[in-house]
Every structure is written in structure tokens, then in C-alpha cells.
FIKOLZA-1660 file (N, C-alpha, C; in steps of 0.1 Angstrom, whole numbers, plus 5000, padded with zeros to 4 digits):
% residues 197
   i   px   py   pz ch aa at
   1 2056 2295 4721  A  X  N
   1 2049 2307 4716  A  X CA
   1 2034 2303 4715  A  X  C
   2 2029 2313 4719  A  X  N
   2 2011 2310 4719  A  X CA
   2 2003 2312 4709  A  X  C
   3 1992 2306 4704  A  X  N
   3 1987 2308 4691  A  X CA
   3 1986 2324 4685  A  X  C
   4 1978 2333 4697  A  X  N
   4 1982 2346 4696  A  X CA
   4 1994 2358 4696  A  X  C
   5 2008 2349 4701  A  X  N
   5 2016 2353 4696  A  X CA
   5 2020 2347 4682  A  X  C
   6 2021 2341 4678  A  X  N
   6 2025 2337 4664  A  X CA
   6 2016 2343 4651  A  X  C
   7 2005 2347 4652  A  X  N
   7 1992 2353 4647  A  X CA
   7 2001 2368 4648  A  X  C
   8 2000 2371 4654  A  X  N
   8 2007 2387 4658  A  X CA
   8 2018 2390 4653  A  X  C
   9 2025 2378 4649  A  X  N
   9 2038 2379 4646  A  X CA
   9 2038 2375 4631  A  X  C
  10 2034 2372 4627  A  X  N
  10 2027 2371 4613  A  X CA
  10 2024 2383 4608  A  X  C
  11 2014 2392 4617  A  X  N
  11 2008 2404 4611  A  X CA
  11 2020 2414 4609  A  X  C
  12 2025 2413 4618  A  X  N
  12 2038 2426 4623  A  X CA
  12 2046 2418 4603  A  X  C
  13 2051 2405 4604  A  X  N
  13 2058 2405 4598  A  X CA
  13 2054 2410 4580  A  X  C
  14 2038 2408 4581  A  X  N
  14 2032 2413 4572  A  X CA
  14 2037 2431 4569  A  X  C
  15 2032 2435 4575  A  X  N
  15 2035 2449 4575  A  X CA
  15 2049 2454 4573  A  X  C
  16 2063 2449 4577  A  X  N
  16 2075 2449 4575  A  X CA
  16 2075 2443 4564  A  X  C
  17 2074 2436 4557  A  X  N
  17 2075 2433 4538  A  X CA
  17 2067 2442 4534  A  X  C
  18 2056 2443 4538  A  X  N
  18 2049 2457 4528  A  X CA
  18 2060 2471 4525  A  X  C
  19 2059 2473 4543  A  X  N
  19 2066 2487 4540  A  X CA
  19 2078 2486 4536  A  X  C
  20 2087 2476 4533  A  X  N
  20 2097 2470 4529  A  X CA
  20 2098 2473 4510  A  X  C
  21 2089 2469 4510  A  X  N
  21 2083 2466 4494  A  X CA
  21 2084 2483 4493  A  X  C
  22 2074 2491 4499  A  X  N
  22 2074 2505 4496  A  X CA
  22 2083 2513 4497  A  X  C
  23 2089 2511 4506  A  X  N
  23 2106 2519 4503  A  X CA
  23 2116 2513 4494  A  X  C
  24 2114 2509 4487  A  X  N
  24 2122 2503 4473  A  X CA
  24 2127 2519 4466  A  X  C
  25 2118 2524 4468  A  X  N
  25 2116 2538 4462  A  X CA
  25 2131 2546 4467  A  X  C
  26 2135 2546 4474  A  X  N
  26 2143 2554 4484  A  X CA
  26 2131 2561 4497  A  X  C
  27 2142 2572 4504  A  X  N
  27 2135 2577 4515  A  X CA
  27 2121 2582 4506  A  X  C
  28 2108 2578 4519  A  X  N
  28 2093 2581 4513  A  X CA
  28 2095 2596 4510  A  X  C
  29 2082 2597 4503  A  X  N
  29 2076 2606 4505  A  X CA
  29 2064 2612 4513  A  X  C
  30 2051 2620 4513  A  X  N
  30 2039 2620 4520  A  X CA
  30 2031 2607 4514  A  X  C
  31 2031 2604 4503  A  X  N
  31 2025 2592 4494  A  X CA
  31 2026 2582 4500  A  X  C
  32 2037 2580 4504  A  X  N
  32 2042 2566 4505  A  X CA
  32 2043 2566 4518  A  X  C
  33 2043 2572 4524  A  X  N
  33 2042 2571 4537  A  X CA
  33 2027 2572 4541  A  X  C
  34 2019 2578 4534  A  X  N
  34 2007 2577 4537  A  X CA
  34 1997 2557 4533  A  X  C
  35 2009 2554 4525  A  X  N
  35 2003 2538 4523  A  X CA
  35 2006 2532 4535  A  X  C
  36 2015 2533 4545  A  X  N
  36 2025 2529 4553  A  X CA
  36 2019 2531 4565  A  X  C
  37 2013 2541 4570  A  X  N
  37 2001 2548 4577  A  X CA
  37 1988 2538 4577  A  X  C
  38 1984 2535 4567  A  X  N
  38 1968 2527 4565  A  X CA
  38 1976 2514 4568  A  X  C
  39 1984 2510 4563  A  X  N
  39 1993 2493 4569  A  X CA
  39 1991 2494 4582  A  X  C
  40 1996 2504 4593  A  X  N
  40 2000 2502 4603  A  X CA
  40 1984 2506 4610  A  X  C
  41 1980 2511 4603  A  X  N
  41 1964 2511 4610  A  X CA
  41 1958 2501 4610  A  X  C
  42 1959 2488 4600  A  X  N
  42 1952 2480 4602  A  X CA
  42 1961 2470 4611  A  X  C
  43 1969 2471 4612  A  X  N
  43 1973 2463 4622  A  X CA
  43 1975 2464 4635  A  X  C
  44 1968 2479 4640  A  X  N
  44 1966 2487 4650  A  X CA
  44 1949 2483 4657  A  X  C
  45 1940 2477 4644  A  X  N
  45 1930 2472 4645  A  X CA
  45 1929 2464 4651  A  X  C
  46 1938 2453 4649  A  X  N
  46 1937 2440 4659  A  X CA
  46 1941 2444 4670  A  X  C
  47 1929 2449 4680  A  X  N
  47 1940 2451 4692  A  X CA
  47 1935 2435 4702  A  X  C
  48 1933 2425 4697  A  X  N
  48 1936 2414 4707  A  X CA
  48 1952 2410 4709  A  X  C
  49 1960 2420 4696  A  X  N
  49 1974 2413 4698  A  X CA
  49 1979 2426 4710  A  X  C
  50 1972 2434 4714  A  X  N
  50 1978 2442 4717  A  X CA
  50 1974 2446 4736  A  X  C
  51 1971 2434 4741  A  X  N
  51 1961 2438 4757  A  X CA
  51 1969 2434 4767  A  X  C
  52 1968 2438 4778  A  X  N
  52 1979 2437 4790  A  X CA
  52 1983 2426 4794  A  X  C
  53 1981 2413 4791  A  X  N
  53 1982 2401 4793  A  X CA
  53 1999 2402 4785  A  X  C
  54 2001 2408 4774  A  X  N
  54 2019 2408 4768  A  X CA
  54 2026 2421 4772  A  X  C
  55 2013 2430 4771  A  X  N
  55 2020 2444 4772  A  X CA
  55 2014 2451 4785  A  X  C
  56 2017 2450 4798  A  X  N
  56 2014 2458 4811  A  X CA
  56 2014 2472 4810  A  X  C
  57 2006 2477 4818  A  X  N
  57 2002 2491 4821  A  X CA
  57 2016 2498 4825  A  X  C
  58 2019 2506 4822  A  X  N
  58 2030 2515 4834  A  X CA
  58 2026 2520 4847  A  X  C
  59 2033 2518 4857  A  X  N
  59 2028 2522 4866  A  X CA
  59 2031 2535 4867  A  X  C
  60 2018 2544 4882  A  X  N
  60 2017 2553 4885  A  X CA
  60 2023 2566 4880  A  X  C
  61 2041 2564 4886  A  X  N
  61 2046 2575 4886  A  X CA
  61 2053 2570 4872  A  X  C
  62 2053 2566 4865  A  X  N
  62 2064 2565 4852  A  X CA
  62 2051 2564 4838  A  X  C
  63 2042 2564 4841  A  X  N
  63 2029 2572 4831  A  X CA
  63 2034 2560 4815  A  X  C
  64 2042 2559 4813  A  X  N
  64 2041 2553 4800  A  X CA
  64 2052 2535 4799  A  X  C
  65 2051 2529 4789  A  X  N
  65 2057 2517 4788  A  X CA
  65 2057 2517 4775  A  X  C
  66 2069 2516 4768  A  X  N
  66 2076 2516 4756  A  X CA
  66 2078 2500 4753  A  X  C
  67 2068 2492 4743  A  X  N
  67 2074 2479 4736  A  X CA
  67 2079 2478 4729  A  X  C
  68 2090 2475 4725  A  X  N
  68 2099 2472 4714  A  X CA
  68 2088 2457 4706  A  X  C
  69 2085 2460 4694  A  X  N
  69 2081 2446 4687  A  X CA
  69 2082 2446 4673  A  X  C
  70 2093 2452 4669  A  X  N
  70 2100 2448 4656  A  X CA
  70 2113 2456 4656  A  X  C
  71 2122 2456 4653  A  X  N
  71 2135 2460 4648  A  X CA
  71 2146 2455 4641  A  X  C
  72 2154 2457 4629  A  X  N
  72 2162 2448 4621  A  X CA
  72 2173 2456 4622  A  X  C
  73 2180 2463 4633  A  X  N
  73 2191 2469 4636  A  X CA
  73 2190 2485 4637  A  X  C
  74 2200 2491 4641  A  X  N
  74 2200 2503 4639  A  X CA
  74 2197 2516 4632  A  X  C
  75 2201 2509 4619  A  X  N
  75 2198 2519 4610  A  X CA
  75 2177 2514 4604  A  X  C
  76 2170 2505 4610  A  X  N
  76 2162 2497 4603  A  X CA
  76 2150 2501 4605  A  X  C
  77 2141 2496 4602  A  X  N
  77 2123 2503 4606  A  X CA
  77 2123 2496 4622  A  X  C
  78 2118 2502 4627  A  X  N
  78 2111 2497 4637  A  X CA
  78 2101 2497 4647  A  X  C
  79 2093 2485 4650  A  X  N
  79 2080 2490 4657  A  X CA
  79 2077 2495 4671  A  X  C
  80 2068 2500 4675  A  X  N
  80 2064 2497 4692  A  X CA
  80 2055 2503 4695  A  X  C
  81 2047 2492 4702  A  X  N
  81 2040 2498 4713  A  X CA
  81 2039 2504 4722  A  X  C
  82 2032 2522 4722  A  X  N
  82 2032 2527 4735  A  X CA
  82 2023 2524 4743  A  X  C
  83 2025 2520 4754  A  X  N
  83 2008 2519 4766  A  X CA
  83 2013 2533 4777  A  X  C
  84 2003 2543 4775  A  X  N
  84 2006 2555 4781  A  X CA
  84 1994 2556 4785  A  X  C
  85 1995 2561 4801  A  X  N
  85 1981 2569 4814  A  X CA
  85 1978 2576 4810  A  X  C
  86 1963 2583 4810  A  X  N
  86 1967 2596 4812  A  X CA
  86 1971 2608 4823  A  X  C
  87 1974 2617 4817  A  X  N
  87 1981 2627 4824  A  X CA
  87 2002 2629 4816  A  X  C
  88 2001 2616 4808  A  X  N
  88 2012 2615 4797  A  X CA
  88 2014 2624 4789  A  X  C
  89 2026 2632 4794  A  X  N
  89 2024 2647 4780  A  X CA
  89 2038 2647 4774  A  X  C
  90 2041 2644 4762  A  X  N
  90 2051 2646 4751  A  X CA
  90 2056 2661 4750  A  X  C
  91 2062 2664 4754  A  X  N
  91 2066 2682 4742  A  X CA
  91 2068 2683 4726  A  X  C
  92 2068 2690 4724  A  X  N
  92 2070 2693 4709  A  X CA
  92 2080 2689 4705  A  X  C
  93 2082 2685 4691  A  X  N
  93 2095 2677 4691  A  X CA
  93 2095 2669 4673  A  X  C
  94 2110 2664 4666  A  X  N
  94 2109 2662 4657  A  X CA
  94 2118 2651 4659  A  X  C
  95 2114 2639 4645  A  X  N
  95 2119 2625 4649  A  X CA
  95 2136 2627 4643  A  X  C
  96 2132 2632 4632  A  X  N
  96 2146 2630 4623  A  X CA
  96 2144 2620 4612  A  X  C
  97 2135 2610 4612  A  X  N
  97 2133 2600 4601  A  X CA
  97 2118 2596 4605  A  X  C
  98 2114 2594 4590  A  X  N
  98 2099 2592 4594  A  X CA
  98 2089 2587 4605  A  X  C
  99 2079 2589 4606  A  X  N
  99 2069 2582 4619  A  X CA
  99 2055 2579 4617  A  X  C
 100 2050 2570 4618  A  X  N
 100 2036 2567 4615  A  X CA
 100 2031 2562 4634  A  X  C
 101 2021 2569 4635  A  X  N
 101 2014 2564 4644  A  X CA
 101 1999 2560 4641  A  X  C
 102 1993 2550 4648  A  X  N
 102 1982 2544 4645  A  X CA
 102 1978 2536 4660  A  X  C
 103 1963 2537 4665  A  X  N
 103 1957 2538 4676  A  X CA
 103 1952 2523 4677  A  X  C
 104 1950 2515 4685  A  X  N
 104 1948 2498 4690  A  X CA
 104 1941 2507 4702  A  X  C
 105 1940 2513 4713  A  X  N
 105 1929 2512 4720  A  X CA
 105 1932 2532 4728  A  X  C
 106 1920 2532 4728  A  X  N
 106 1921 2551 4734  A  X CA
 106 1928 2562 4727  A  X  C
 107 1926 2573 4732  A  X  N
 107 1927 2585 4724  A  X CA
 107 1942 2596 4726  A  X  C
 108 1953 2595 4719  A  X  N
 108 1964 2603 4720  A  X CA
 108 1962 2616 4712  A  X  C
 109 1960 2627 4715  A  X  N
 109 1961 2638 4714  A  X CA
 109 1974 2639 4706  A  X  C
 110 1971 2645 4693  A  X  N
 110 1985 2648 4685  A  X CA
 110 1985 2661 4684  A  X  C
 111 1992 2671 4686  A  X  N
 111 1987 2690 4681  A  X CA
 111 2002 2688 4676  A  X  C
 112 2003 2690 4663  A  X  N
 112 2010 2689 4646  A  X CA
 112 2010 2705 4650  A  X  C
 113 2031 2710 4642  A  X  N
 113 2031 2726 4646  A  X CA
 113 2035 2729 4630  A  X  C
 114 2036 2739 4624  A  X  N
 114 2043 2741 4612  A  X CA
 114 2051 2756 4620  A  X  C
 115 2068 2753 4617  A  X  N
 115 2080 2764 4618  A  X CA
 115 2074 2776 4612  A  X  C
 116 2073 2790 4616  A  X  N
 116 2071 2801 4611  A  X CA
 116 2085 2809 4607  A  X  C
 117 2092 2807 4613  A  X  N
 117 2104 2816 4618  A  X CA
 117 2115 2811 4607  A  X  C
 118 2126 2818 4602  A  X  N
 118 2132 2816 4593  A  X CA
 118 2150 2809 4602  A  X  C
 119 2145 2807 4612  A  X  N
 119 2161 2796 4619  A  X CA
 119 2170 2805 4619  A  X  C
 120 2168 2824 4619  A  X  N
 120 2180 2828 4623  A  X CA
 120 2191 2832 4634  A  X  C
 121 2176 2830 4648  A  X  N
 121 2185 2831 4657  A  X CA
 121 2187 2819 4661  A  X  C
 122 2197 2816 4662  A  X  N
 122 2198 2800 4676  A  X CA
 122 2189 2797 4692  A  X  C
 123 2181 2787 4690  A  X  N
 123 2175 2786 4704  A  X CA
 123 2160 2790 4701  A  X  C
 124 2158 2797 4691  A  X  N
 124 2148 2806 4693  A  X CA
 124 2139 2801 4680  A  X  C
 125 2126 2798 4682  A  X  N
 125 2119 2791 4674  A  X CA
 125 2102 2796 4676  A  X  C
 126 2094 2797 4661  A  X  N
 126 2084 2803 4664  A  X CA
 126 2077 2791 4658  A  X  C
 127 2067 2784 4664  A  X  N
 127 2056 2773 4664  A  X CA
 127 2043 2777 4660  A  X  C
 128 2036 2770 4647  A  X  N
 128 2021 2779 4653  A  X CA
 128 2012 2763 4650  A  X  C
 129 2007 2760 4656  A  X  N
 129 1995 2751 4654  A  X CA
 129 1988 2745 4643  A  X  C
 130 1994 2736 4632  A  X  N
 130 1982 2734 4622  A  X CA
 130 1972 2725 4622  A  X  C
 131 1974 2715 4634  A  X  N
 131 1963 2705 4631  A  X CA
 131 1968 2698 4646  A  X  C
 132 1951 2696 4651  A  X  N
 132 1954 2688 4662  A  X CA
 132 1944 2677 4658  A  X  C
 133 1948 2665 4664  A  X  N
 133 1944 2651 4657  A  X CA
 133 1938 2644 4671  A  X  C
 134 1927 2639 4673  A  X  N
 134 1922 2631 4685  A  X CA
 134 1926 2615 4680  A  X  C
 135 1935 2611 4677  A  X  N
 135 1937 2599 4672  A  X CA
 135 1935 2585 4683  A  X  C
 136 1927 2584 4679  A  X  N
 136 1916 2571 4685  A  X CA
 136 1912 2557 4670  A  X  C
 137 1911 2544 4684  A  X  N
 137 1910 2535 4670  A  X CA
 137 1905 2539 4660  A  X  C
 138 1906 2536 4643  A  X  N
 138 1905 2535 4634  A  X CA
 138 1912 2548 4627  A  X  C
 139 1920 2550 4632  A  X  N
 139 1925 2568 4626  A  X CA
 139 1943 2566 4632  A  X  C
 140 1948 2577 4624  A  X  N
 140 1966 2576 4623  A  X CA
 140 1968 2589 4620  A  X  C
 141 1983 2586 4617  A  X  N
 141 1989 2602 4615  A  X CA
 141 2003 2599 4607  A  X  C
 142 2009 2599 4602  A  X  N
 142 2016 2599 4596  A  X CA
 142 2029 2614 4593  A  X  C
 143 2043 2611 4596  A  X  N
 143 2053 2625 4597  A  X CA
 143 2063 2625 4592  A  X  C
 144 2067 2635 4579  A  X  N
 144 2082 2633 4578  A  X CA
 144 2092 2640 4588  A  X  C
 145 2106 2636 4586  A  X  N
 145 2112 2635 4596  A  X CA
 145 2115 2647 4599  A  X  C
 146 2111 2662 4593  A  X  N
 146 2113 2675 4602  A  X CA
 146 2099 2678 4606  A  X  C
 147 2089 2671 4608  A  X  N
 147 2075 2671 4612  A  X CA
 147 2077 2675 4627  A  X  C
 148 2071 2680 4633  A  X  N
 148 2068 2690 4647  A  X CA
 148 2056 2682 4650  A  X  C
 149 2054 2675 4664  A  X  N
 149 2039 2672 4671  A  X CA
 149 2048 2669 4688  A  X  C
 150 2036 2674 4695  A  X  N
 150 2033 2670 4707  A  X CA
 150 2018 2658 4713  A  X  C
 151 2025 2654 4722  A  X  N
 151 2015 2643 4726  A  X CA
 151 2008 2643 4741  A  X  C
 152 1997 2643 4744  A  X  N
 152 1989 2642 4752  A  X CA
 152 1980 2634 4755  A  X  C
 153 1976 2624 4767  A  X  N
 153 1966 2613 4768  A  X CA
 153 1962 2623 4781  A  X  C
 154 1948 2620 4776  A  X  N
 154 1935 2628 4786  A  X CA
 154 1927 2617 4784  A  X  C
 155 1915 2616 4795  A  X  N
 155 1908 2604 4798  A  X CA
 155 1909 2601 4810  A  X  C
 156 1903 2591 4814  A  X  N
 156 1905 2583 4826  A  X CA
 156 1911 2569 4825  A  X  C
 157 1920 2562 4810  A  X  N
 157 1924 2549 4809  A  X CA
 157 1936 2549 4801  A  X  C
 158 1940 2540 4802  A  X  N
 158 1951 2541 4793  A  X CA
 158 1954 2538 4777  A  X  C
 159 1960 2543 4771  A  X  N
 159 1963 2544 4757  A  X CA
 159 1966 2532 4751  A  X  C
 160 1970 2525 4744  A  X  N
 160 1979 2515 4739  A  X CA
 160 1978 2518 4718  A  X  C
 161 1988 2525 4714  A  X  N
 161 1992 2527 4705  A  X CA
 161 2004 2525 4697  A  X  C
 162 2006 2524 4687  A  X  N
 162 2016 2516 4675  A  X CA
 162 2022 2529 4669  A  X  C
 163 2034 2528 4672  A  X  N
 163 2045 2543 4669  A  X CA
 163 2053 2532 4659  A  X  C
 164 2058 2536 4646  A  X  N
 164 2063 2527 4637  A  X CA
 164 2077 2544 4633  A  X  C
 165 2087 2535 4629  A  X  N
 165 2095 2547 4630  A  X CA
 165 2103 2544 4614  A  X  C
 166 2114 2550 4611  A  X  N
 166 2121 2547 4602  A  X CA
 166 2139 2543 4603  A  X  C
 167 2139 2545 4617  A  X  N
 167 2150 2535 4625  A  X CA
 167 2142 2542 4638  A  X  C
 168 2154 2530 4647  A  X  N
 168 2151 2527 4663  A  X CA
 168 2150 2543 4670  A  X  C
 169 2146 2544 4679  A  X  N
 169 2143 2558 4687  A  X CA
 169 2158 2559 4688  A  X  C
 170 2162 2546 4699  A  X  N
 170 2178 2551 4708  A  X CA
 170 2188 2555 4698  A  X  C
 171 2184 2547 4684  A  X  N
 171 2198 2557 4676  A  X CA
 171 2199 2570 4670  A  X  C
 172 2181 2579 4673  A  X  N
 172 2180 2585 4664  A  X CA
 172 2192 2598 4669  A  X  C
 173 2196 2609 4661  A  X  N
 173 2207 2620 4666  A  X CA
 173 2204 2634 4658  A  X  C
 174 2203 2642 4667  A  X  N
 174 2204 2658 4657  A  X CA
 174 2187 2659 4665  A  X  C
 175 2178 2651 4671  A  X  N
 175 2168 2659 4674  A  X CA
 175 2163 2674 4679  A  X  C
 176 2153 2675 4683  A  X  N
 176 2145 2694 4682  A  X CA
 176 2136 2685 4692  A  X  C
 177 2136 2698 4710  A  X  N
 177 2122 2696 4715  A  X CA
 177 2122 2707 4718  A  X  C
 178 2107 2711 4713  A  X  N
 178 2104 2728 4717  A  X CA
 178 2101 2732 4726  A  X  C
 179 2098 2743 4731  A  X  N
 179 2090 2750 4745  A  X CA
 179 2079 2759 4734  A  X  C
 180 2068 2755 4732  A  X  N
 180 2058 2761 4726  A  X CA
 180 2057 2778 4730  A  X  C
 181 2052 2777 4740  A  X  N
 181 2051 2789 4748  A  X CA
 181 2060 2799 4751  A  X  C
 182 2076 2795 4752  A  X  N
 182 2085 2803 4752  A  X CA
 182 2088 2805 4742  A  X  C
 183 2089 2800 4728  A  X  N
 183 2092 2803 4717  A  X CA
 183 2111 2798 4716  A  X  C
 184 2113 2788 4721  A  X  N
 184 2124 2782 4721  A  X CA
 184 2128 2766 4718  A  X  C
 185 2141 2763 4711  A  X  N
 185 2143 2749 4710  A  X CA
 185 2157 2745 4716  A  X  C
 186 2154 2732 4722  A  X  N
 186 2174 2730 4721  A  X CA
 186 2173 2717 4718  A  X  C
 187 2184 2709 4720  A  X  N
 187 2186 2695 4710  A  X CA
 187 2184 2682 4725  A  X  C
 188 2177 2678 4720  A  X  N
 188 2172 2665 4728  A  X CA
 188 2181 2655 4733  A  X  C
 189 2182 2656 4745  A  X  N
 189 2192 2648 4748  A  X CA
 189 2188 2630 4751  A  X  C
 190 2178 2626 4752  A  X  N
 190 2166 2616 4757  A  X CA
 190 2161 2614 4757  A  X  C
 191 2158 2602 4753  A  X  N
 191 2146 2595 4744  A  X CA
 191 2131 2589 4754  A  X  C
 192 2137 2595 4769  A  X  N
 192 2125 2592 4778  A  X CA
 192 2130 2580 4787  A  X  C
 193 2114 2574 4784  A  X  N
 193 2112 2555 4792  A  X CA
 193 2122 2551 4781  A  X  C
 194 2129 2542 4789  A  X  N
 194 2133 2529 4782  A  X CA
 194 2127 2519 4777  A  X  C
 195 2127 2515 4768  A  X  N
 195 2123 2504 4762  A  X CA
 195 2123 2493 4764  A  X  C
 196 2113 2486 4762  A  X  N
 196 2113 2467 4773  A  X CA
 196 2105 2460 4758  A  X  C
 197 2117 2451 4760  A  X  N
 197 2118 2442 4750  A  X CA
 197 2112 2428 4755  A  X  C
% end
């Protein structure tokens, strides 16, 4: 292992006892997830742990590359790096268990929805806009798990950002991706790119 990976690995492991420490609490709150948020930002900071020499660009047609760089099982926190092109667009969508995102190099467009609609009809979902976030180094975002955002990379380079979750993506179940515009939801069947470990 290289001086820079073991340095990196240190930091990550830093951040997993912290937020470790802060969920002592039980499931967060906005509080505590907001300490959890500024953790993962600064470790978002170092982005010499974070440059194409470990983590490669995606190519062309498949726009994004998913790192797996922490996990302690299925039910457990875990990290990763996205390196996404632009022209990479997310739909609207909710995790099911918390999410902190924080920026190491370029700008991911976040547009954050709040539910209008009271869930009576099936399928049918009314979105409206509360906050869109240009989240670029030194800035984050932070979501509980019925939180609504879509993702977008515009620019000319690629992204490389730190998605911190409250378990692994592939186990998550029961998810929501919206159709903004049509005013519709159905339940997600796929979690995307696969992940490379």
C-alpha cells in the first residue's frame, strides 16, 4: 500500500469513528447529520486522495464511475466516490436512509424537492423546488431518508465527489424516482452503474 493510500485510509477511517461516535444517538437527526456533513467535507477537501491515478474517469458512454471506499456490511455506513462527466443527470429520487454529499473536485448540481401533494393517489406525485445547491469544493448537502434531490453535472470536466450513505446503495429497498414534469412516481428498480471496488 502507498504512503497516499494508507494516509487516505486513515482519514476515511477517521470519519467512520466520528460518525460512529454520533450515531450513538440512534437514527440522526438534521443536527447530527449536519455534524456528519462538515466530517465528510473535510475529508472531501483532501482531494489528493481522491485523483485519477486510484479512481479513473468513466468513460464516454457510461458518464459516471461509482467507488466503493468504505463499507462494514449491509446494514452499515458506507462511502463512495462518484467520478461523473458532464452531461450526467440523476432523476429525482429518495435514498430511504440518510445521505451526505460533499465535493473533492467540480460542481454537482443538487435541485432539493419538497412533496406538495397529500399521497392520495398512487403514481401520482406533486414536486415543487426548494433549493438548488451548486455544490462545488468546500460545500455539501446533507438528507434525511425521505429527502427528494436530483443530480446534474454541467461543465466541461469531470466531477469527483463523496456520497456517504447510511447503508450500502445495493441493499437499499422501498425507493421513489420521480418524473418532475409529469407529476408521477414509481419504485426504483436500480441502482444504476455498478460499483468497483
Amino acid at each position: 500500500m502507498s504512503e497516499l493510500a494508507k494516509t487516505r485510509k486513515k482519514a476515511v477511517d477517521q470519519l467512520i469513528h466520528e460518525t460512529r461516535e454520533l450515531l450513538k444517538v440512534g437514527t440522526p437527526d438534521r443536527y447530527v447529520l449536519s455534524q456528519i456533513q462538515l466530517d465528510l467535507q473535510d475529508l472531501a477537501a483532501q482531494t489528493e486522495f481522491w485523483d485519477c491515478a486510484d479512481y479513473p474517469e468513466p468513460d464516454e458512454e457510461e458518464r459516471q464511475n461509482r467507488f466503493l471506499i468504505h463499507s462494514d456490511g449491509d446494514n452499515d455506513i458506507t462511502l463512495y466516490l462518484n467520478v461523473m462527466r458532464p452531461g450526467k443527470k440523476i432523476p429525482a429520487h429518495d435514498h430511504t436512509t440518510w445521505a451526505c454529499v460533499a465535493a473533492a473536485v467540480g460542481v454537482e448540481v443538487n435541485t432539493l424537492y419538497d412533496s406538495i401533494d397529500d399521497g392520495a393517489v398512487e403514481g401520482e406525485a406533486d414536486l415543487r423546488v426548494s433549493e438548488v445547491v451548486d455544490l462545488g469544493p468546500g460545500s455539501s448537502v446533507a438528507m434525511m431518508p425521505d429527502d427528494i434531490h436530483s443530480v446534474e453535472i454541467k461543465g466541461e470536466a469531470c466531477i469527483r465527489h463523496l456520497h456517504f450513505y447510511g447503508q450500502p446503495l445495493e441493499t437499499l429497498k422501498g425507493r421513489t424516482v420521480y418524473d418532475v414534469e409529469a407529476g408521477t412516481y414509481k419504485m426504483m428498480t436500480s441502482i444504476g452503474v455498478k460499483t468497483k471496488t
